[in-house]
N, C-alpha and C positions, 0 to 999 in steps of 0.2 A: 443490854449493856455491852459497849465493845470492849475490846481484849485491854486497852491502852485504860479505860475506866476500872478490870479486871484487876489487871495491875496495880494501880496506885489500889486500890482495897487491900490488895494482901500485902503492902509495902505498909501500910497502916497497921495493919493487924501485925507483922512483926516487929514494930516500935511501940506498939502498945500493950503486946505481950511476950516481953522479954522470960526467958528461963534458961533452963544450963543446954537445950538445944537450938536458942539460939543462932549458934555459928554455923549448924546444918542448915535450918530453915533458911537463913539467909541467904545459905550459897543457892539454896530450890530458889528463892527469888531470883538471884543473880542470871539462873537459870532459864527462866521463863522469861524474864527481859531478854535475853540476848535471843533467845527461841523468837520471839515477837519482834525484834529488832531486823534477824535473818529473812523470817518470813519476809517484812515489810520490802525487805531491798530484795530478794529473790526474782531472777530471770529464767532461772533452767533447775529442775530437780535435783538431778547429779548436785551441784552447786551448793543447792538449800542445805542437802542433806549433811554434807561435809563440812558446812560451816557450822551448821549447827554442834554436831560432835566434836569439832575443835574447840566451838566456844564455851561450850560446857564445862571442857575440861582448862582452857586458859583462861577463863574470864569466871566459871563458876568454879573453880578452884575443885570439882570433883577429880577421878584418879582419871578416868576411861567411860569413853561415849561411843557407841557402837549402834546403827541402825540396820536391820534386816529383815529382808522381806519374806513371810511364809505364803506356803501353797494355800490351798482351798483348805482343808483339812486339817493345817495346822504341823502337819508330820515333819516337817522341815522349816527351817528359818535359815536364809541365805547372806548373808552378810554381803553390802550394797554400799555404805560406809562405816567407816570409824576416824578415832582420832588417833593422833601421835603424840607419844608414843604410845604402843598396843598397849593391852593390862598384861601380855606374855612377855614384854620388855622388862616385867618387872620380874621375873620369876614366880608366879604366885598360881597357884591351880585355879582355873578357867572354868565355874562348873557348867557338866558338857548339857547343852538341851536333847536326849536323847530320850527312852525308854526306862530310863531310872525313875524310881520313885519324883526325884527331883526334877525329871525330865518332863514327865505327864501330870505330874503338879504344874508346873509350868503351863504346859502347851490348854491344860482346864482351867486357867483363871485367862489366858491372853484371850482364848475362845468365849469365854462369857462377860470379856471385858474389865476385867480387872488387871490392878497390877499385880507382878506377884517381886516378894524379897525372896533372896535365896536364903537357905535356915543360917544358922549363929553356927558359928565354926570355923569355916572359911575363913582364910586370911583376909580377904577384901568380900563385903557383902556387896552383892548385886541388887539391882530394881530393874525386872524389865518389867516396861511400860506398854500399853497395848495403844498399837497406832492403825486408827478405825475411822472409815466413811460410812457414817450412818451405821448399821447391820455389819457391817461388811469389815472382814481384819485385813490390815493390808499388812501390816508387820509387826515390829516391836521395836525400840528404842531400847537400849540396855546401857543401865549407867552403874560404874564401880561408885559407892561413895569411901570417905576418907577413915571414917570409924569400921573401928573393930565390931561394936555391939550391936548395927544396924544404924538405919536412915531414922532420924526424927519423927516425933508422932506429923507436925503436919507436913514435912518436907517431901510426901510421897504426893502428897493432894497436888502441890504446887510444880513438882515435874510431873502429873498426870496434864496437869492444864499446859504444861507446857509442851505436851507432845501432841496432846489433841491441838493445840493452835499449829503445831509441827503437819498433822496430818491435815489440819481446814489449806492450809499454804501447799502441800502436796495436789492438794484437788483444784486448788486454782489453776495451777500451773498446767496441770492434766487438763482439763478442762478447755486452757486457752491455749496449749500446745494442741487439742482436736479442732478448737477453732479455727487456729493459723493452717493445718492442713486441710480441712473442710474448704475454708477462705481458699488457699493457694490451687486447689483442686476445682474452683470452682470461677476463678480466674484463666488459668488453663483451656477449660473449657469456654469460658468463653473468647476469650481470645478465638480458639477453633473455628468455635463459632461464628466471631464476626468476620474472618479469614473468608467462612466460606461462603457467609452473603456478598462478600464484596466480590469476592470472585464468581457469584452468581453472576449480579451485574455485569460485571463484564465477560460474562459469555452469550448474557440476551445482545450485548453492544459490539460484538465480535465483528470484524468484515472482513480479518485475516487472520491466518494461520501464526504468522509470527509476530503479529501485536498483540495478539491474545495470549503468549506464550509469554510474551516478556509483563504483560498487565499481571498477571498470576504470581508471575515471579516478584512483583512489585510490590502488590498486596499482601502476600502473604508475611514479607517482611516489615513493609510498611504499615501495613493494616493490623496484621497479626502480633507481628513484635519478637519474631523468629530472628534468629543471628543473618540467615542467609536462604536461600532457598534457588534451586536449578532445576532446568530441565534439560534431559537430555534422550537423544533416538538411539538404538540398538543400530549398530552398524551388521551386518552380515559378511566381514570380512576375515581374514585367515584369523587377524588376533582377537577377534569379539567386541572389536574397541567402542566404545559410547561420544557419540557425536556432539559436542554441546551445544544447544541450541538458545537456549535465553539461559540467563540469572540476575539477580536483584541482590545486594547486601555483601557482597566477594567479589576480587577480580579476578579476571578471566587468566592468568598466569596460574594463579593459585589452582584453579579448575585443570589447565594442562597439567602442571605438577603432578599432581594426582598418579596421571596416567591411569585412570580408571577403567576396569576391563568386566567383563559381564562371562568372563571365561572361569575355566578351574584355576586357575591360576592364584600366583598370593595377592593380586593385586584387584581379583575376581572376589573375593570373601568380603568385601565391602559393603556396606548397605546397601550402592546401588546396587555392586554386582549380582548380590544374593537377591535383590528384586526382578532384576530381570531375567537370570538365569531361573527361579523359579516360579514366577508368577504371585508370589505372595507379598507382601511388606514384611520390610525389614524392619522393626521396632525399637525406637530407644535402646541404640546401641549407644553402650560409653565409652568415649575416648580410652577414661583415663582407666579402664576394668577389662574391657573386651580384647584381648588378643591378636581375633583377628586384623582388628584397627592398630597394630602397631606400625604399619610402615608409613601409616600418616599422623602417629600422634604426637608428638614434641608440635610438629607445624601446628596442627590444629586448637590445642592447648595454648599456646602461645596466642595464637586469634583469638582466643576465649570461646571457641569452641569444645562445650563439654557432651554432649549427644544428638547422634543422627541419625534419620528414619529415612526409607527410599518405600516408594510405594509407586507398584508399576503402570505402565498407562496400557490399556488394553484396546487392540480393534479387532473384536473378537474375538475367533481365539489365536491370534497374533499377540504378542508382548512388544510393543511399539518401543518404549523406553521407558526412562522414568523420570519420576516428580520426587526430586530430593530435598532433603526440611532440615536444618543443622537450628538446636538451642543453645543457650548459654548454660540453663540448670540442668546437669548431671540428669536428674530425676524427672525429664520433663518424658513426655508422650506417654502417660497413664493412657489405661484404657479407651474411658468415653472423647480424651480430647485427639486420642490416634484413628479414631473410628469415624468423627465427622474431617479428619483431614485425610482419611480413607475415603469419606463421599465427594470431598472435592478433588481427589483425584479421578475417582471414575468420571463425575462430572467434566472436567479436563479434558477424558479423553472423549467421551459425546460431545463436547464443544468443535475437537479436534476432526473427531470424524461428520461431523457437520460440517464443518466449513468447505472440508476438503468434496465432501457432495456436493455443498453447495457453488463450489468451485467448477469439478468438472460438468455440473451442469450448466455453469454458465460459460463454460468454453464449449460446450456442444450448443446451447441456443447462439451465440455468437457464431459459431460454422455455419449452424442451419438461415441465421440471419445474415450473415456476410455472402451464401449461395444466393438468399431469394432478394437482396442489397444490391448487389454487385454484381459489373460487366466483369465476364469475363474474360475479354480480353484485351482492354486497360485498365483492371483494376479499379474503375472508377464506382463510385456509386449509379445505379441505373437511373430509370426513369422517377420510379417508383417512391426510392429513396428521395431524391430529389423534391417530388411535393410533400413527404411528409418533413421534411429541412423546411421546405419553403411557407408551411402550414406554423409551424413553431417561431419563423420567425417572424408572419405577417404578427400572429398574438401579438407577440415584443412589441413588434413596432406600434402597434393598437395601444399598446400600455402604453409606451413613452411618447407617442405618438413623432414617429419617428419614418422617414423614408426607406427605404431597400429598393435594389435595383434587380433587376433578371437580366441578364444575358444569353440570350444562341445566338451560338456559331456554327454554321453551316459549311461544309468544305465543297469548292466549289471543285465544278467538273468528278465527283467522289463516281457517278453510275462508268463516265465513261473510264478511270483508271482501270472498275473493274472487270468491265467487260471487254476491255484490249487487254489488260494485264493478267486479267486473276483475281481470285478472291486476294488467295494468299498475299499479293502485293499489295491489295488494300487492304487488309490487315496489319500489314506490315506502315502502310502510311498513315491510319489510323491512331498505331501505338506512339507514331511521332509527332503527330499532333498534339495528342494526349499530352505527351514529353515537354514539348513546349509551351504547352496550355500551365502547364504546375508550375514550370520554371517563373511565369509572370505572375500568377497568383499561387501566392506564398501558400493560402489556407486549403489545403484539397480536397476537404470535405464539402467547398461551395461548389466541388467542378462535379459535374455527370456526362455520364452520356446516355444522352434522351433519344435517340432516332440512328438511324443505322449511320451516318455521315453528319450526325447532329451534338451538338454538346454545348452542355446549359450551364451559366455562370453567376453562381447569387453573391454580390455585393450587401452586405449587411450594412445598413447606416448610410448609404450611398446615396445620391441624388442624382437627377437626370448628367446633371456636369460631371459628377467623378464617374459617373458610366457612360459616358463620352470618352474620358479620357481611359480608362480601362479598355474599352474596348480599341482605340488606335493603339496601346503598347503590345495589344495581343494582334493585330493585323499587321506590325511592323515585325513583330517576333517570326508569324509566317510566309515573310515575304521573300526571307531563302529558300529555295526547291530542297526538296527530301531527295536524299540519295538513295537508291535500292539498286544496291550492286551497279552497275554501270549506269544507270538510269537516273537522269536527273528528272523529279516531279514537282510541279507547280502545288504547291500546299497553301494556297489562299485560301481566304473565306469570304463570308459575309456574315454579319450581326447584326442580330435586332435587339435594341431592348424597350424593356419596358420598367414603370417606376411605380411604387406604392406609395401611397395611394390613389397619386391622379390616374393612373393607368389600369385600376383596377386593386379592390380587396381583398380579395377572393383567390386561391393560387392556381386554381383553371382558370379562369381569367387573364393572370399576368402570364404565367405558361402562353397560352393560345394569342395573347397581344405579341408577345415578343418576338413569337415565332413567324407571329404576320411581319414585320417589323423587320425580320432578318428575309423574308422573300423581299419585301418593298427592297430592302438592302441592295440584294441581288439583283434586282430588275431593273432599278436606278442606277447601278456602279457606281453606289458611293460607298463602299465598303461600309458604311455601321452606320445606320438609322433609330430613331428612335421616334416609335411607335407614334402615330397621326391621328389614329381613329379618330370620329366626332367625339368629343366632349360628355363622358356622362351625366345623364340628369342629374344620377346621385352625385355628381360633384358640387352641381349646380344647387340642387338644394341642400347641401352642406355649406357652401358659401351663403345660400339666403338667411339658412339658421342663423349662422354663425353672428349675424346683421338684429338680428330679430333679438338674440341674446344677451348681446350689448346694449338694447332698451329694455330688457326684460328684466335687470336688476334695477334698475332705477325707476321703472313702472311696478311692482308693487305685486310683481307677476311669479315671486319665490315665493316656496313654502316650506316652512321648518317641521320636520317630523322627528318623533324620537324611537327607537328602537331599543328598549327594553335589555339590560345583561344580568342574570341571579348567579350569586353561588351555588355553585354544584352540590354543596357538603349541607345547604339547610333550604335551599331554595328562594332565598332572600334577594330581593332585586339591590343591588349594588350601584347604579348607575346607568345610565342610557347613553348613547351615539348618538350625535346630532347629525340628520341628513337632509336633505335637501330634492326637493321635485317645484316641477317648473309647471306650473300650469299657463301650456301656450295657449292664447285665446282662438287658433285657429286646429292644433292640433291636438290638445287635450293636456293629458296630464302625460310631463315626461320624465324619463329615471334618468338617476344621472348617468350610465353608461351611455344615453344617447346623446350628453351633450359635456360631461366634463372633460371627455377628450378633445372638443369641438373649444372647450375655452382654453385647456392648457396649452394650444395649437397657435391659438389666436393672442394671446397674453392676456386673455380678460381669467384668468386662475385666481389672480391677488384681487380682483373687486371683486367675485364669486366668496372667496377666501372671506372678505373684511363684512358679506353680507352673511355668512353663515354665523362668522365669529358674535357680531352685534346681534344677533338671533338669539344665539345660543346663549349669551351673558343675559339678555335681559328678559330672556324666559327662565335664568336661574334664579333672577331677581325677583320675579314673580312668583316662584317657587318658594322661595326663603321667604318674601312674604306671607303668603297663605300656611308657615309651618314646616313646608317640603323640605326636605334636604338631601337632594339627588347631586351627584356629579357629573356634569357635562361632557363630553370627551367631542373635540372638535376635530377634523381630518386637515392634516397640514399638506401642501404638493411640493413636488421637489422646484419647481419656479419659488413656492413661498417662504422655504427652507435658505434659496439665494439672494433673496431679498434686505438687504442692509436694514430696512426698517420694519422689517417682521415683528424684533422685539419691542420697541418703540409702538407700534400697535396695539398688540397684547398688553403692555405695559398703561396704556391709555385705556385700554377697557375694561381692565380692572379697575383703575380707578375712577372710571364713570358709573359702575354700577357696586362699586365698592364690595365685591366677591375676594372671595377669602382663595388662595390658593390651592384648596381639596375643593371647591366646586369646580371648579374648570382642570380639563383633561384634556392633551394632546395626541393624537395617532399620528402615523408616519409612516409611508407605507416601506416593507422594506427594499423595494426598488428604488425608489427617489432617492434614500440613504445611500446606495450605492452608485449612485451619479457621483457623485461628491464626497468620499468617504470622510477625506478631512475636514472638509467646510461645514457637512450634514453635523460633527460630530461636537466641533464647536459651536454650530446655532444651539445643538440638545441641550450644549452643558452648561447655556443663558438662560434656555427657558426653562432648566431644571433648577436654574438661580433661582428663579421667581416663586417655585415651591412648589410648583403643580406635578401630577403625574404624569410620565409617557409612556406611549405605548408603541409597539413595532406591529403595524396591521401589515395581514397578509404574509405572516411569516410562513418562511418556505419557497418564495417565488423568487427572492433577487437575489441568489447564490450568495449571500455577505458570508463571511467569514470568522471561525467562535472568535479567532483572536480579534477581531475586527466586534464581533456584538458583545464581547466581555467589557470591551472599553466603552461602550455606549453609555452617558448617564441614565437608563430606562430603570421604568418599574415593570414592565410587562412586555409580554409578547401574546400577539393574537396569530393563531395557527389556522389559517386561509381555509375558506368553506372548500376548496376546490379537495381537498384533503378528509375534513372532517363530514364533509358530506358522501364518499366513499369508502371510509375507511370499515365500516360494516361487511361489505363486497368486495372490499380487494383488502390484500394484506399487505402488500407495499405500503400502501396508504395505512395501514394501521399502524404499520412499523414505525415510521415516520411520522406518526403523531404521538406515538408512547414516548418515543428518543426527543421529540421536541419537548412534553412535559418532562423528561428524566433530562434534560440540559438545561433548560430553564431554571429546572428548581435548585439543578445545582449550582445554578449561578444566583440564587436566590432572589429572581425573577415569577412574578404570577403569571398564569399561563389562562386566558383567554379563547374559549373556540369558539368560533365562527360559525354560522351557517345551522346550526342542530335543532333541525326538522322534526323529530319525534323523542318520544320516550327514549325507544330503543338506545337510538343517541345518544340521548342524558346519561342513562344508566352505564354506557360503556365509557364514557367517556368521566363518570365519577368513581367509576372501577380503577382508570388507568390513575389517576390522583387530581386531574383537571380540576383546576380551582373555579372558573366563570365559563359563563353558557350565555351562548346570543343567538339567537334563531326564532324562526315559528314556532317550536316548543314552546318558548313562554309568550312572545306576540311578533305579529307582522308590524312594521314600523309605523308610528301613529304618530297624528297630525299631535304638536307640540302642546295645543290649547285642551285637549281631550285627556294628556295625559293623566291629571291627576285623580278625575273621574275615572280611569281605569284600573287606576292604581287601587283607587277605592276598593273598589270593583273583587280586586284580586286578593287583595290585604281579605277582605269579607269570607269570601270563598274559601280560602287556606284557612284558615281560623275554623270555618263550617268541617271543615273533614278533615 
């Protein structure tokens, strides 16, 4: 029965049994209503208790309502509330709860739970009431009633019930005021908590000293939900001063104000100073309590800052500076939530003194690299340097299948300067060479010096024409004499160059043509020739191919393969790659690195393009018939990306084999994207009209840019075998494969690997959170017609074990 159903019974039972106590019993009811009434609306104890004793006495018409809480024992009762006015306002003797007969009558019926009257005599009789959780006394209610001869026979029953409902409403409130602490403590904490993963994060993503400083600072306010948060270095100078070096959530005025100092001083006794001067945290200091914080508290109050913690950064045993943490709530930095922002400050300073290793190690491998790099005496990169420049950018040009040019320059008459002049003076005419060589070409890491009077010049993108024409701005450059002290010297040259790829693939090859190239130069007196040799066959059968290629789509002579991708997290094939192999009737079967450079070279890319795409639709079609429901992913080139009727295509092939937008998938590789960033990104966001998925293959190779691949409409990026197939054995490569899956996903992007050859792979790479897996692991890529017998195949076998 609840209290409200309690109620109307005993409002019943005194209309039903009227007698000359009556007007007592009544006021008990009056009593227990309002008792139940307080309860219901009650927010905070103090509160309940006080209302209640007021209402007792204005609304139940008794004299004096008095609540107070005893010990364990009983020996004492503390008065907690009462009402106004006291029952000592009236003049009337108070009988005392002590040691008197009346006092331990008392304290042996509150103890066993009963109420007790005080005896007949008294000007005004009392009722204390026993107010109990369960077993347990927690006080007593004490009411004067209005009669001389004592309370009504049932009027004690009905303020029992009303102080037991008094005491069920005490324990609620207890109860949900331990909640609300519990809760708020446990909030706190995580907060801490999520403070310190994120700043985990971005110490595995660190690559600087002071982005990691200001990311920490960022976090912890933005993440955390801290008023403000700083960091700052220990100066070592006369006044001890603190250096500021990042903050997040305050301005940097505010932070000077301060004048913060880590010395004895009044300005030293601050949280940070007390951090740094002793190596310990300073803990949930209050503004608005702590002392030492008075010469910054009006300011700080004012901002809403109510408590601040400094907790110091260690290298060693060095006290670096410190990680300062300002809250709003007075009461914040309890134990366990100051203890994990204790671990993200050591962590801080392990991030800190990493970097900075990480640092002077890479200014020592760049010294020891710039010695074994580098002429020393122009400066320039050596021989050395120069083929591995020249090795990276034949790759490129391989990819986009694009030209580059070599140039050497040869300084003519250089044996005789020095053996009439000197070393020294050819040195000296050498450095001027140099000088003039950088002034025409702007880029200096294309220039070296290969040969003791020799210096090599790579043209990225260039063709035989514009290294013609390069080479005359640099033989007009030397055709003033060098001055060395009164001596005016002839500083001509000669140049040979050579061109990729008619002149060579390979960068001993182009090196060794060019340098022939620049003797022809010299022999002929035509200052700058380019390169004669016979004709390589391999050019000649690259031109044959190229011929053979162009009948070889339209004879029957392509074949469509699929390569197999599962997810990582169940092992579920998700989709296949469609690719493409050339079975030439005289040379066999060929991959497409030996001939898709050969067509995106020639323009035959878009009918290559339009035979995979009809392949790939109408073996989905076949697919969907037999039941299959795989999705296709077809590889787009950067020619079919600038093609006006790209979409108009795709668009027609849908509708020929009437494929739904999740069978057919796009890749892209991310170099092609970066030809064209604008145009590449409006083609995306047509074919991502159309519904299908894309994808960024070979991510990692064409420098694009996050701001640049945020904007992209994609669904995925695939992370380049050349990465995931190393990233086991080298850690660069692993680095850079966890950072691709942690940006992706934070772009909420699916993340794709390429290339994963074994187990081993699988497992590292479903450790690091990699969603899809494409490699020999699960198959080598299979003729399109076989597929679904394989599928069979594997579906059987997974099910078996």
């Amino acid at each position: 029965m609840t209290m409200d159903e309690q109620l109307s019974g005993r409002e019943r039972m005194a209309a039903t049994h009227p007698h000359s106590d009556g007007p007592e019993l009544g006021y008990a009811l009056t009593a227990l209503r309002v008792t139940h009434a307080a309860v219901r609306a009650a927010t905070d104890e103090p509160g309940l208790l006080r209302n209640v004793c007021q209402a007792v006495v204005d609304t139940a018409a008794f004299r004096f309502a008095a609540v107070s809480f005893a010990d364990v024992e009983c020996l004492t009762l503390q008065r907690v509330a009462c009402s106004e006015p006291t029952l000592d306002d009236f003049g009337e003797e108070f009988p005392a709860f002590d040691d008197s007969p009346w006092g331990l009558a008392a304290r042996e019926a509150l103890l066993a739970g009963r109420p007790f009257l005080a005896p007949a005599g008294h000007a005004s009789i009392l009722a204390v009431l026993p107010l109990r959780d369960g077993t347990q006394l927690l006080g007593a209610l004490q009411i004067a009633g209005m009669r001389a001869d004592g309370f009504a026979a049932g009027s004690v029953d009905l303020l029992q019930e009303a102080v037991n409902a008094l005491a069920y409403g005490m324990i609620v409130l207890r109860k949900a005021e331990r909640h609300a602490v519990v809760e708020e403590a446990l909030r706190r904490v995580n907060r801490a908590r999520k403070t310190l993963s994120e700043a985990n994060r971005a110490l595995v993503r660190a690559t600087e000293e002071q982005g990691l400083l200001q990311d920490i600072c960022r976090i912890i306010v933005e993440e955390g939900g801290y008023r403000f948060a700083w960091v700052g270095y220990a100066q070592h100078d006369e006044a001890k001063s603190v250096a500021i070096m990042a903050f997040h959530g305050i301005d940097r005025e505010f932070l000077d104000w301060q004048r913060l100092t880590w010395g004895e001083g009044e300005r030293g006794h601050g949280a940070t100073g007390v951090a740094i001067r002793t190596g310990q945290p300073s803990i949930g200091r209050s503004i608005r309590k702590d002392e030492a914080l008075a010469p910054w508290r009006d300011e700080d109050l004012r901002r809403g800052i109510a408590a601040v913690s400094a907790f110091p950064l260690r290298q060693g045993d060095e006290i670096l500076g410190n990680l300062t943490i300002a809250a709003t709530e007075e009461d914040a930095f309890d134990e366990a939530e100051a203890s994990l922002l204790g671990e993200l400050a050591d962590d801080l300073s392990f991030g800190i003194a990493t970097l900075r290793l990480r640092e002077r190690s890479r200014e020592a491998q760049e010294t020891i690299k710039r010695m074994a790099e580098e002429d020393a005496l122009t400066g320039l990169p050596n021989r050395w340097r120069l083929r591995m420049r020249l090795v990276a950018e034949i790759d490129a040009a391989k990819v986009h299948s694009g030209p580059l040019a070599l140039l050497v320059l040869g300084v003519n008459h250089f044996q005789e300067v020095n053996e009439t002049l000197g070393y020294q003076q050819g040195d000296v005419m050498l450095c001027e060479v140099a000088t003039r060589i950088r002034r025409v070409m702007q880029e200096a890491s294309g220039i070296a010096r290969v040969g003791e009077s020799e210096f090599a010049i790579l043209l990225p993108h260039a063709d035989a024409a514009a290294a013609s024409r390069a080479a005359q701005r640099l033989l007009t450059e030397l055709l003033e004499p060098v001055t060395i002290g009164e001596i005016m010297l002839d500083a001509g040259g000669s140049i040979g160059i050579a061109v990729f790829p008619g002149h060579g693939t390979e960068a001993d090859a182009l090196i060794r043509r060019a340098n022939v190239a620049m003797h022809q130069a010299r022999q002929q007196g035509h200052g700058h020739a380019l390169y004669t040799g016979g004709r390589d066959r391999e050019c000649a059968g690259r031109l044959a191919l190229i011929g053979d290629l162009h009948r070889a789509i339209d004879a029957g002579q392509m074949r469509l393969y699929c390569q197999p991708k599962a997810r990582l997290s169940s092992g579920e094939l998700c989709g296949v790659e469609a690719l493409v192999r050339w079975e030439h009737p005289l040379r066999g079967t060929l991959w497409p690195n030996e001939f898709i450079g050969l067509a995106e070279h020639s323009g035959l890319i878009s009918p290559l393009t339009d035979w995979v795409m009809q392949a790939a639709f109408r073996q989905s079609y076949v697919w969907r018939q037999d039941g299959l429901s795989v999705p296709v992913a077809v590889n787009l080139s950067a020619r079919d990306l600038r093609d006006p009727k790209l979409i108009e295509r795709v668009r027609n092939h849908f509708a020929t084999w009437g494929a739904d937008p999740e069978d057919i998938q796009f890749e892209l590789t991310e170099s092609a994207l970066m030809q064209d960033p604008q145009g590449s990104r409006d083609c995306l966001q047509r074919l991502k009209d159309l519904g299908s998925a894309l994808f960024i293959d070979d991510f990692g190779t064409g420098y694009s840019s996050l701001a640049y691949l945020q904007k992209l409409p994609v669904d995925a990026i695939k992370i380049d075998k050349s990465f995931v197939q190393d990233m086991l054995a080298n850690s660069d490569s692993d680095v850079i494969v966890r950072s691709t899956i942690d940006l992706a996903h934070d772009l909420d992007l699916e993340v794709v690997a390429e290339g994963v050859e074994d187990r081993a792979g699988w497992e590292h790479l479903s450790a690091q959170g990699c969603d899809v897996a494409q490699g020999y692991v699960i198959s080598e890529p299979i003729r399109a017609e076989a597929f679904a017998a394989w599928r069979s195949v594997r579906v059987q076998s997974v099910q078996q074990h």
